[in-house]
N, C-alpha and C positions, 0 to 999 in steps of 0.2 A: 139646472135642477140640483139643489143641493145633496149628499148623500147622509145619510144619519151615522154619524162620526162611531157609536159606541154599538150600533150593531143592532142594540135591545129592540129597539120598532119591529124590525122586521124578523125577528126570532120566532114568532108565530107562523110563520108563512113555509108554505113547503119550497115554492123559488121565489127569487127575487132576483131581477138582472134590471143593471141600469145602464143607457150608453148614452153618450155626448151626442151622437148623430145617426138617428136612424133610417137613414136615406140608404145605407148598405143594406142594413137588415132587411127594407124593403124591395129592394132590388134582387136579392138571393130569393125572397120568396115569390115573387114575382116570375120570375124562369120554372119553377115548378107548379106554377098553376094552373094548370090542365085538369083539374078535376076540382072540385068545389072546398072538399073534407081533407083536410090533412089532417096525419097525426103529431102531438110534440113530443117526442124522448127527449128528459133533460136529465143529464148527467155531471159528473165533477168537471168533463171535458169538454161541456157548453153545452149546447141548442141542435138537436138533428130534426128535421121537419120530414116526415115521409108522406108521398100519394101516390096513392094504387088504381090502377084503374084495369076491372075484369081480371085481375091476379093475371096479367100477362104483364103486361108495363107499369113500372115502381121506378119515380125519380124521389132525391133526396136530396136537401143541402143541409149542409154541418155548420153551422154558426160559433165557432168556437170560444168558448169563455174569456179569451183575450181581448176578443172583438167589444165586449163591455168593460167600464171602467169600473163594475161591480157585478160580482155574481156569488150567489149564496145558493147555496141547496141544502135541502132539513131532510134529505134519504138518499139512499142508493140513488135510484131512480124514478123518473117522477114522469108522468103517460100521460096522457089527455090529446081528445077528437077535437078540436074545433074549425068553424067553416072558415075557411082559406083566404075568400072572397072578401069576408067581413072585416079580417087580421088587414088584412091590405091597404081596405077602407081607411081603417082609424089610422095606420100608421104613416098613411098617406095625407090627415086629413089638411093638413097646412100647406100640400103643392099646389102652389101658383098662388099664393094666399100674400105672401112675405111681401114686402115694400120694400125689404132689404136683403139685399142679394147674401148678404156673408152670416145674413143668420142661419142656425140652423135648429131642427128639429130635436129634445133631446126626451127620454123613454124611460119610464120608470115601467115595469112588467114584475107582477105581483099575483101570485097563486095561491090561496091560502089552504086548501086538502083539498083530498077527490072529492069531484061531484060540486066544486065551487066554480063559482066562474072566473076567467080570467080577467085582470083588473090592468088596464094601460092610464097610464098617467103622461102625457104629453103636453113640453112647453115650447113654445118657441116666442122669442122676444116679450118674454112676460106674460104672453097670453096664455091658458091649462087648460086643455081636455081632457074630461075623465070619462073614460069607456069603459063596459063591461060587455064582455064578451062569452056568452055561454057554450060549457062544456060537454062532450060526451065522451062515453064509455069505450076505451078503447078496443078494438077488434085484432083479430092474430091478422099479423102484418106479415106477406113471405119472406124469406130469408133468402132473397137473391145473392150467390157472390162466384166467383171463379176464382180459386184458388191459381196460386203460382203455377203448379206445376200441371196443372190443366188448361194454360192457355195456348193456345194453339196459334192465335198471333196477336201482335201486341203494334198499334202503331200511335206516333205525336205528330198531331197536326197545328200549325198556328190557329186561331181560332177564328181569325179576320177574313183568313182564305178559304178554308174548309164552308163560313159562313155563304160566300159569295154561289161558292159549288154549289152546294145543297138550294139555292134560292134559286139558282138556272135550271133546275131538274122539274121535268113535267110531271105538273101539280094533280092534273089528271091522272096519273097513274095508280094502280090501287097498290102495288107492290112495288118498294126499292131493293134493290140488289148489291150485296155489297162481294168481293172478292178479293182475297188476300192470296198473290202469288207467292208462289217460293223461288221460282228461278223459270222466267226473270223474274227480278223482283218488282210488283207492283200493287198498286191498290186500285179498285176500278167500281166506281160506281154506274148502275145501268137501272133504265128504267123503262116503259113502256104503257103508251098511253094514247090519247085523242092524237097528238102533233107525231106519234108515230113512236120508233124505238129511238133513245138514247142511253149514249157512256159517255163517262169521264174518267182518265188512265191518269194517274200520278203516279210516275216512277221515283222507287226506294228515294234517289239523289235527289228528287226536286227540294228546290232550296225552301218550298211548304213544311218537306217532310223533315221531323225533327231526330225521329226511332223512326225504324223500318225492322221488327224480330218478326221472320213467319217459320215456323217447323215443319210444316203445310199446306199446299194448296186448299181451299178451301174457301165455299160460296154459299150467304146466305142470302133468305130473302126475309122480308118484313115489310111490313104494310105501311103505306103512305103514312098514314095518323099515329104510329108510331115514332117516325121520323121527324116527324113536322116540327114537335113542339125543342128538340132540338136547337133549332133557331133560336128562342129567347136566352138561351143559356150561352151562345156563342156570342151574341149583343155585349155580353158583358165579362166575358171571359179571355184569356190569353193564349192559355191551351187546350189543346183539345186529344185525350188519351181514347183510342178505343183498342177494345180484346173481345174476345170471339172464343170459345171453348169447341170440343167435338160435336155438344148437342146444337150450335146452333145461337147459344146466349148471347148478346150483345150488354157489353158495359160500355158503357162509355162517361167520361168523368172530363170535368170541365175545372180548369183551373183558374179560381179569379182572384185577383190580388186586390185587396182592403187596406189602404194607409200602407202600414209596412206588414201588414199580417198576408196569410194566405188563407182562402178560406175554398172550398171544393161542392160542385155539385156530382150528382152520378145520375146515369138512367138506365136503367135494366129494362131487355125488352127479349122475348121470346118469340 
């Protein structure tokens, strides 16, 4: 997909991002699909997708302007609703399509003011889909975060192994329980359900755990369907960071590497 060398085309458009391969881009948004509506905040510093569901649980992934071999924005910042579902669709619509393994899909994404819809332009091996994508009006989105000096414990897990944990834990349960010891040092997942009660102890050393900081003993609980969708973000990610605050908060944030970039999900849950 060629780019427009002198800029002029698309000086009309409030964004504009193009990338060589959007197999990443769909994969990022794909681990946060748990709810239908996303939002897009587009900034100098790329693409942040957010989805809320019942203002308890808000995941997010950061797409960062690197990750395109073009990115333009005409404001500060640029907002827009659209359904999640559909974005996936279109930017999906060439998998299992190709006849040739080493093509790949490439994205032209084009927004021209509020209240327009979004415009995707997709090639692959000479073939163009053009989609439009309709917008809505953005809503106040929470402000989840936990500051530095409020976190109460802080741990890194590989992402492959934390996967396999969470996928043995009974699914039946309506509550996961999470535990950050101070001395000894551990981390303990417990749960309770039809197959009866279980845990899972990883001490500070296991060769899993990457960080072990706790200033705290300290036990939450949160609900099965909060934890669950967890899993898709661990599919494709390397690390796995979670932090805990006094009230209870859970972040957790997933690190996935793109080509040579790094690119981050998060999920706040209450």
């Amino acid at each position: 997909m060629e780019s427009d060398k002198n800029g002029s085309f698309d000086e009309k458009y409030l964004l504009v991002a193009k990338a060589d391969n959007v197999k990443h881009i769909s994969s990022l948004l794909r681990a946060v699909n748990f709810k239908d509506v996303g939002v897009c905040f587009a900034t100098e510093h790329g693409l942040k997708i957010v989805v809320e569901d019942s203002k308890c649980v808000q995941a997010n992934t950061f797409i960062g302007c690197e990750i395109f071999q073009e990115y333009q924005l005409s404001d500060d910042t640029v907002a827009f609703r659209v359904d999640l579902n559909t974005l996936i669709e279109c930017l999906t619509i060439f998998d299992g399509c190709s006849t040739n393994p080493s093509f790949t899909t490439a994205l032209k994404l084009t927004y021209k003011e509020y209240g327009s819809p979004v415009k995707l332009l997709l090639e692959e091996g000479g073939i163009i889909t053009d989609c439009s994508l309709r917008t809505m009006e953005v809503f106040d989105i929470l402000d989840f975060s936990i500051p530095a000096e409020s976190t109460i414990s802080k741990i890194i897990l590989r992402s492959s192994d934390f996967k396999d944990i969470l996928s043995d834990i009974d699914s039946t349960s309506d509550y996961v329980e999470f535990m950050f010891s101070e001395e000894p040092q551990f981390f303990k997942i417990s749960t309770s359900g039809i197959a009866g009660k279980c845990s899972v102890e990883i001490p500070s050393k296991s060769e899993i755990m990457e960080q072990f900081v706790c200033n705290a003993t300290i036990t939450v609980k949160y609900k099965y369907k909060q934890i669950k969708p967890f899993l898709k973000c661990m599919n494709i990610s390397q690390k796995t960071l979670i932090r805990t605050n006094e009230e209870g908060l859970l972040c957790c944030q997933f690190m996935v590497q793109v080509d040579s970039h790094t690119c981050y999900l998060e999920y706040f849950g209450v």
